[in-house]
N, C-alpha and C positions, 0 to 999 in steps of 0.2 A: 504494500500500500504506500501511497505519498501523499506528502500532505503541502497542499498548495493556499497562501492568502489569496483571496477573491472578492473585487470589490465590486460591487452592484449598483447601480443604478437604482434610485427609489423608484422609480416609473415602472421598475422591472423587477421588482424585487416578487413580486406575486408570481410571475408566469417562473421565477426562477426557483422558489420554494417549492410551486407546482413538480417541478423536473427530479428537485430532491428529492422530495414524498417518494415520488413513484420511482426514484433510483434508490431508497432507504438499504436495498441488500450492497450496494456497491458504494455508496457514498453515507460519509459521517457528517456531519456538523459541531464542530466545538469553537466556545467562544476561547480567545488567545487573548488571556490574563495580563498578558504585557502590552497588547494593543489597547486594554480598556486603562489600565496605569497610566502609560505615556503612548498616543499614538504614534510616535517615531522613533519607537524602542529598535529595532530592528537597525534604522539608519543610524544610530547614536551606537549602537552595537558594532557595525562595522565599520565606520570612523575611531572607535577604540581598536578593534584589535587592528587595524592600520597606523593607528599611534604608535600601540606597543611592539608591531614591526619595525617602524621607522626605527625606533628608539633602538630597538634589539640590533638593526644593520648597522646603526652608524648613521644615520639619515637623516635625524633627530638629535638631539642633545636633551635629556632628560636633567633639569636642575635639582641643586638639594635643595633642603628646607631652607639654611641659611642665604644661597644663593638668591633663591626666587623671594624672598623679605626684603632683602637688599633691592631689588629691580623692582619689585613693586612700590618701595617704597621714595623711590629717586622717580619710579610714574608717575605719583600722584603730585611729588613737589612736583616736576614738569607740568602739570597739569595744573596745578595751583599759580602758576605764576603769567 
């Protein structure tokens, strides 16, 4: 089995529920826990693990704690001034 996100049309959502009913032996329906949380759990999922790539080749520069304090806080006087 695979499981595919599917977006529908309101206009079409009847004639498509229709289709499910009557495919119930071959098709599921579940709602996806992380689309009702954040609808763009998925896109925010694979811009991390392309973060935590870059970071891992070398293609990124991940900072420490102390470093990113420091740059944040030379931002804000920039910003202040």
């Amino acid at each position: 089995m695979q499981t595919l996100a599917v977006q529908i049309d309101d206009s079409y959502m009847e004639q498509f529920m229709h289709f499910v009913n009557n495919s119930h032996a071959h098709v599921t329906i579940a709602n996806d826990k992380n689309l009702e949380l954040d609808p763009y759990f998925y896109e925010r999922k694979t811009k991390l693990q392309q973060t935590r790539t870059d970071i891992k080749s070398g293609k990124m520069e991940m900072l420490s704690d102390e470093t990113y304090e420091k740059e944040i806080a030379t931002f804000f006087t920039e910003l202040e001034k």
